[in-house]
matplotlib code that plots the C-alpha trace (Angstrom):
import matplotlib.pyplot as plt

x = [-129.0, -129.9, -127.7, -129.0, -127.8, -128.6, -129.8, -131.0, -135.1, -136.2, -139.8, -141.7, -145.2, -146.9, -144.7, -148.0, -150.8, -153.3, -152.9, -154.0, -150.9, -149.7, -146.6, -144.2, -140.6, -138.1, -135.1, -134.2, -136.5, -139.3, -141.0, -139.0, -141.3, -142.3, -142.1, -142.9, -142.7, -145.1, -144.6, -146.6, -146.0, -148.0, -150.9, -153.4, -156.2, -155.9, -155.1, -158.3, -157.3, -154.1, -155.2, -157.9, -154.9, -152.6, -155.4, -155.0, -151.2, -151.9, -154.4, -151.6, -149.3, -147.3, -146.3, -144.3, -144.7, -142.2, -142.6, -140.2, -141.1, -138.9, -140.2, -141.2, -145.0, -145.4, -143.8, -147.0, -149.4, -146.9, -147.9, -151.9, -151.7, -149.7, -152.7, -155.0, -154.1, -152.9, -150.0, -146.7, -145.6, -141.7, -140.3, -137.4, -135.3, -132.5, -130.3, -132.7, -132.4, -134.9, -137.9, -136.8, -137.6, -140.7, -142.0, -141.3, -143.7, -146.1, -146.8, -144.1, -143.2, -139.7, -137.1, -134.7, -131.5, -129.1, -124.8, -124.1, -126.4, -127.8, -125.3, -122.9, -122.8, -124.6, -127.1, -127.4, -127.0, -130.3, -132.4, -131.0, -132.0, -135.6, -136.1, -134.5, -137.3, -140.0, -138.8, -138.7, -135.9, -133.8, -132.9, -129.5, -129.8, -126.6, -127.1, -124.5, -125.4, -125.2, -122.1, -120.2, -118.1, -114.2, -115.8, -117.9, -114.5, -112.4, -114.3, -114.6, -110.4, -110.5, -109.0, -111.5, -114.1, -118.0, -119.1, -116.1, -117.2, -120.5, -119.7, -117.0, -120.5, -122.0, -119.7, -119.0, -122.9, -123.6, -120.0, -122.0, -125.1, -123.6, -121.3, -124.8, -126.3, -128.3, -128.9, -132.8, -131.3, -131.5, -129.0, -129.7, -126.5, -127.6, -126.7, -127.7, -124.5, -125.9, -122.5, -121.5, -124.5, -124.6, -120.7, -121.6, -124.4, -121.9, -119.3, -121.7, -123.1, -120.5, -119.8, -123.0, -126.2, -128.2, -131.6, -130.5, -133.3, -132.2, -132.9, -131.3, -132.0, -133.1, -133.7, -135.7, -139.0, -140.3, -139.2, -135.5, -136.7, -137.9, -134.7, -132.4, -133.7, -134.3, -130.5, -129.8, -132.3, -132.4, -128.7, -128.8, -131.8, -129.9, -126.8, -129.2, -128.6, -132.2, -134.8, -137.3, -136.9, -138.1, -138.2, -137.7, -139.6, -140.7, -143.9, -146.7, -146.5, -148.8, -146.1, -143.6, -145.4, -146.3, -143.0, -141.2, -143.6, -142.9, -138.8, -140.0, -141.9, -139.0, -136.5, -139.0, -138.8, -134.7, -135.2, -138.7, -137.0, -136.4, -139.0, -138.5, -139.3, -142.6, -146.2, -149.1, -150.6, -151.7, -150.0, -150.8, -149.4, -150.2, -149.4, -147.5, -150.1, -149.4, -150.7, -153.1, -154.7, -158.6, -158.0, -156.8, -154.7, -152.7, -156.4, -157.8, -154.9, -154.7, -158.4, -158.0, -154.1, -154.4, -157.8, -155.4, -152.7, -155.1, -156.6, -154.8, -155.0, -152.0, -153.9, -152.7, -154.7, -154.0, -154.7, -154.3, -154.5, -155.9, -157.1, -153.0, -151.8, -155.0, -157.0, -153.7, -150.5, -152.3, -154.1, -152.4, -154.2, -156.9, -158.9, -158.1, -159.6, -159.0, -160.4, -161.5, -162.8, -165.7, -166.3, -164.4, -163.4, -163.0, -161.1, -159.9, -157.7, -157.9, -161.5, -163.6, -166.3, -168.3, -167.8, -169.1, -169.2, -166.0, -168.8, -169.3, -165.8, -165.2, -168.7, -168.5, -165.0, -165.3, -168.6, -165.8, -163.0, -165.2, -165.7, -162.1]
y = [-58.1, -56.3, -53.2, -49.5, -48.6, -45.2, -44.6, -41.5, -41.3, -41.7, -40.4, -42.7, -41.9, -38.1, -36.7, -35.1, -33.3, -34.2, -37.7, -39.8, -41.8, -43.0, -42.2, -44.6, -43.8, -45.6, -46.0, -44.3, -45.9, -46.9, -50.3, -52.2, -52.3, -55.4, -55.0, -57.1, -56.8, -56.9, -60.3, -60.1, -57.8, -54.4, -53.6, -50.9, -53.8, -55.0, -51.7, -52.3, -55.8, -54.9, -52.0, -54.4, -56.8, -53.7, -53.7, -57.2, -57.0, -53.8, -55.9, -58.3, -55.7, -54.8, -51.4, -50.5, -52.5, -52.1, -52.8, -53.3, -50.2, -51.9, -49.4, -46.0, -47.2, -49.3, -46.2, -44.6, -47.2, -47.2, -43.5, -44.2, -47.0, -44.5, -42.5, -44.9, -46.2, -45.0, -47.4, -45.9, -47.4, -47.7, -47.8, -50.3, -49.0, -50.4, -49.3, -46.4, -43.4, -41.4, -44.2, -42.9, -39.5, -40.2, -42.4, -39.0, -37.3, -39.2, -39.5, -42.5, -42.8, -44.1, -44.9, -47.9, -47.8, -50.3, -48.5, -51.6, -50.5, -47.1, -45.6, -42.7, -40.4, -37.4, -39.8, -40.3, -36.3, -35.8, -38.2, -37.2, -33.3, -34.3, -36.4, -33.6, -31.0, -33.9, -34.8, -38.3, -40.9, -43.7, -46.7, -47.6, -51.5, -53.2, -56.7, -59.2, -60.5, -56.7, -55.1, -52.6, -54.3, -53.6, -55.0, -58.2, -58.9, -58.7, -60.7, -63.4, -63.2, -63.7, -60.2, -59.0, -60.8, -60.6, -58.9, -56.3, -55.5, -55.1, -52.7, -50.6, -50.7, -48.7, -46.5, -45.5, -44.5, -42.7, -40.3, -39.6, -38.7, -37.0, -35.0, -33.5, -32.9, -35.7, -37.7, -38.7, -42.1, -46.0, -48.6, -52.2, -54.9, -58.4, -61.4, -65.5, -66.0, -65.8, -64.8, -62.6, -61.1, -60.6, -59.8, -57.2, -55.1, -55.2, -53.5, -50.8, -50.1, -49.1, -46.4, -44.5, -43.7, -44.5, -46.4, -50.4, -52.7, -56.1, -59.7, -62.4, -62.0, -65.1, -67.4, -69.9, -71.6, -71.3, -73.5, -72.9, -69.1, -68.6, -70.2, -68.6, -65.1, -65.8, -67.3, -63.8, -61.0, -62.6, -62.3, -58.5, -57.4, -59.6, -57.0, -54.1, -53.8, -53.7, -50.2, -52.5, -55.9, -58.3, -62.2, -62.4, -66.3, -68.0, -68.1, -65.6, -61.9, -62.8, -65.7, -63.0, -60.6, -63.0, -64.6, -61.1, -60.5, -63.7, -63.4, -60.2, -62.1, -64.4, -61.2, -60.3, -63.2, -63.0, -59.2, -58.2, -55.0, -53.8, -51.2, -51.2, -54.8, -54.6, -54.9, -56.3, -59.2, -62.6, -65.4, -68.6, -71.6, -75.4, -79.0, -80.6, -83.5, -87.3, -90.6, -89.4, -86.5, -85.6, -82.5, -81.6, -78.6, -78.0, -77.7, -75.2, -73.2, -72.4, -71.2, -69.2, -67.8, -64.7, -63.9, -64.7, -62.5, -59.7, -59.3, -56.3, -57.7, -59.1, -63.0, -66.3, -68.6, -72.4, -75.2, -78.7, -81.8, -84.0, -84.1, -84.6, -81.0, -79.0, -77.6, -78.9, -78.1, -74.9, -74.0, -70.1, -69.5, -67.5, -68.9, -72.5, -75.6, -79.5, -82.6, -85.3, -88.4, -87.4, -84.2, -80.9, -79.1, -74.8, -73.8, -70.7, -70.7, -74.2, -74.6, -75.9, -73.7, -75.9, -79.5, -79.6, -81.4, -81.4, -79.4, -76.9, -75.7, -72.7, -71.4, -71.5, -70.7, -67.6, -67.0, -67.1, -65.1, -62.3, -62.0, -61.6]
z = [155.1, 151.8, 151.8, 150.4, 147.3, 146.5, 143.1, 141.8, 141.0, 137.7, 137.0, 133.9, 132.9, 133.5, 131.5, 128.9, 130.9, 128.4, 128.6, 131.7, 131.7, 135.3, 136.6, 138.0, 139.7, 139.3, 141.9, 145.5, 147.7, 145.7, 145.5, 143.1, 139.7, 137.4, 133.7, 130.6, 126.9, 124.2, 122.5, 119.4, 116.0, 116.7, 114.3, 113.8, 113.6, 116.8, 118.9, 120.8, 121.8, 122.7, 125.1, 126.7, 127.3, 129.0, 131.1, 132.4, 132.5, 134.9, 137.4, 137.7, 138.8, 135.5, 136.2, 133.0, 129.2, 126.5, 123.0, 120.1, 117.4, 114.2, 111.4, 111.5, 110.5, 113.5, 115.7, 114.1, 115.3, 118.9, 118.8, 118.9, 121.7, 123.8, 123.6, 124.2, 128.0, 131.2, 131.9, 130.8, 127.3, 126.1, 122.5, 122.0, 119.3, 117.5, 114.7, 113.2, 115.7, 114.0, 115.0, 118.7, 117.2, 115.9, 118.8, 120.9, 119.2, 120.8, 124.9, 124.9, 128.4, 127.8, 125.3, 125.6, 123.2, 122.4, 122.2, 120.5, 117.1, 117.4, 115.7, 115.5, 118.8, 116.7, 116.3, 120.0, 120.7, 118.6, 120.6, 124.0, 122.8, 122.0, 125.1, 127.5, 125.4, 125.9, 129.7, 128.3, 130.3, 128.2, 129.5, 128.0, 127.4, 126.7, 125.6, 125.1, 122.0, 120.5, 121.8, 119.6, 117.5, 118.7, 122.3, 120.4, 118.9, 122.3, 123.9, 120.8, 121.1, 124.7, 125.3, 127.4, 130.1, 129.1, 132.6, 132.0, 127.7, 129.0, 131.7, 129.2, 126.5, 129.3, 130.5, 126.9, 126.5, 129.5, 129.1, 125.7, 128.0, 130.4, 128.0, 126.7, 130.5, 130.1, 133.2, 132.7, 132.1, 133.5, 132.9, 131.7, 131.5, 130.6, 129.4, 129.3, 131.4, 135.3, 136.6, 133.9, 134.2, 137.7, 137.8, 135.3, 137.3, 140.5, 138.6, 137.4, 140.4, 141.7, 139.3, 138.6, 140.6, 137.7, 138.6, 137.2, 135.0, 135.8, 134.2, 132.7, 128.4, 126.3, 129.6, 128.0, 128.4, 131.3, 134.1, 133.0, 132.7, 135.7, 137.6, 135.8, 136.4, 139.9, 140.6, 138.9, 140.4, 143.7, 144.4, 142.8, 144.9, 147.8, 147.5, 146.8, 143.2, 140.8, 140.6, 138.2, 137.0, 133.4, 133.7, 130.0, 129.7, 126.5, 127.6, 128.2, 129.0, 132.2, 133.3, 132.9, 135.6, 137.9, 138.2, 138.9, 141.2, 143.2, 143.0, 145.0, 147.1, 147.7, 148.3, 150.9, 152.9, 152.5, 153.9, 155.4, 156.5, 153.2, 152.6, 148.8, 148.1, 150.0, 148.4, 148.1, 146.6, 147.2, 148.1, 146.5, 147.9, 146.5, 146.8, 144.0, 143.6, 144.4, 144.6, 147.5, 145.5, 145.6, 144.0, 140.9, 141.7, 138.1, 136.8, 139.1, 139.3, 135.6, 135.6, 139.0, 138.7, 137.4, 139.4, 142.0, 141.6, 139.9, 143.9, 145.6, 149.1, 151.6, 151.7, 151.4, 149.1, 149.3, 146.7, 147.8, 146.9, 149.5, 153.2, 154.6, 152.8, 153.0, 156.1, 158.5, 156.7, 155.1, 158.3, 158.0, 154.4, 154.7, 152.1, 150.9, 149.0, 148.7, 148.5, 150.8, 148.5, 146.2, 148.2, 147.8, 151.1, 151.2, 155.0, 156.2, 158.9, 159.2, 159.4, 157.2, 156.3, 153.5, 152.1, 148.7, 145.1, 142.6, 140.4, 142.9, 143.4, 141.4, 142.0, 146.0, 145.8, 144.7, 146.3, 149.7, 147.7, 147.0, 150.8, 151.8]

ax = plt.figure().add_subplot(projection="3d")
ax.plot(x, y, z, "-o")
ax.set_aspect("equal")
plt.show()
């Protein structure tokens, strides 16, 4: 049974009047909120693309995106996107503290900081005064691969335990905080070690009631990614630990959402009680493929996943791969398609509803998934 912890709220987003930026809260008993990162170089050329692509990223059910502002130019060209669209954008700043100033100028909806490289504690004081004027929350993100150096070097000279330098990184930046009043913050711990990382977050927890980010950093490609984070986030959500969650993946921005969304989804089935990992969303479920296939499910999957997911609906959507798996084994789907020799079957509820050509699928399939 998932256990409440009780974080404080943390509002992101809404934070300029003029702008039609959402507003997302982090922590208490909100839903528990999926998050990416830009994964490209940001340019003035392309602002237009890249808002078009926020766009997708929000269907899908990305509900903050963050993206690394290296140079004080690109905090400039940061600046114009945040104008452009309503989902709430966050700088990630490293070593230059006066980028975070800058970026503030504009509607940013969040800063993330790293204690390991942002410098001196005067240089932290003048950010956290500009974002307490501004009404703009931080997210201190401790990495392990960046720790300040006395703590890099004890843990190099086996003096200290990762999960412990990580936590002491932490502590160290939120006394700063709080010695200036400023508790408008979140707390990120992470680290490629599963248990460190997880050992980490458990300390912490119990210390602060600071909402926690949560993920496993450089996972890998995807299929290690993806169970690496979720051997991580799973057991965090499990003990009640996480306010919004990144699958970092090699891979796409899209794979990224879509897999938080389904460690949720997994979390949910673990606690169905739990109030804060609820949501909707559909459900896709799908046959690995064999010898017996009539359908090729890899194929129609990758041109229908994120239609999929994009649909804000509680359904079940199956994709199988021949007549043993599909209308029988899939009968609770409420939409679902297969094959049966040269023919294509679409069910619901384990009936089908139309037998059709291989050619035909897509069109009459979404012909029936526009009706649900």
């Amino acid at each position: 049974m998932i256990q409440k912890r009780l974080s404080r709220v943390v509002k992101i987003g809404g934070n300029r009047s003029s702008y039609k930026i959402k507003t997302v809260n982090i922590g208490g008993d909100q839903p528990v909120a999926v998050q990416t990162m830009w994964k490209d170089h940001l340019t003035a050329l392309a602002l237009d693309d890249i808002a078009a692509k926020i766009e997708t990223l929000d269907a899908l059910g990305c509900k903050l995106l963050r993206f690394a502002v290296p140079d004080i130019q690109t905090a400039e060209v940061f600046g114009t996107l945040c104008e452009m669209t309503s989902m709430p954008l966050v700088a990630d700043i490293h070593f230059d503290y006066k980028i975070a100033l800058r970026c503030m100028d504009f509607p940013v909806s969040k800063i993330r900081v790293n204690p390991g490289n942002i410098g001196s504690e005067e240089k932290t004081r003048a950010v956290l005064e500009k974002a307490a004027r501004g009404n703009i929350p931080i997210r201190i993100g401790v990495n392990s691969g960046s720790l300040p150096r006395d703590l890099e070097e004890r843990v190099s000279g086996n003096k200290i335990e990762p999960a412990l330098a990580l936590v002491e990184a932490a502590r160290r930046e939120i006394a700063i905080f709080e010695k200036y009043d400023f508790n408008n913050f979140l707390i990120s711990m992470k680290t490629a070690l599963i248990a460190d990382n997880i050992e980490a977050n458990r300390l912490l927890s119990r210390m602060t009631d600071a909402p926690f980010h949560i993920g496993v950093t450089e996972a890998g490609p995807i299929a290690a990614g993806v169970a690496r984070n979720t051997a991580a986030v799973l057991t965090l959500l499990n003990e009640g630990i996480g306010d919004t969650i990144r699958v970092s993946l090699s891979d796409s921005m899209e794979n990224e959402v879509i897999a938080a969304r389904e460690i949720l989804a997994a979390a949910r089935q673990l606690s169905p009680l739990n109030e804060r990992l609820k949501g909707n969303g559909v459900n896709i479920i799908s046959c690995p493929r064999c010898g017996r296939y009539g359908f090729d499910t890899r194929g129609f999957l990758d041109r229908w996943k994120e239609k999929l997911y994009a649909k804000d609906a509680n359904l079940t959507v199956a994709v199988m791969g021949c007549e043993v798996n599909g209308p029988v084994e899939a009968k609770h789907a409420s939409l679902g398609i297969t094959g049966a020799g040269d023919k294509v079957l679409i069910f619901k509820h384990g009936k089908i509803i139309k037998t059709i050509t291989s050619d035909q699928s897509d069109e009459i399939f979404n012909e029936e998934f526009l009706k649900l």
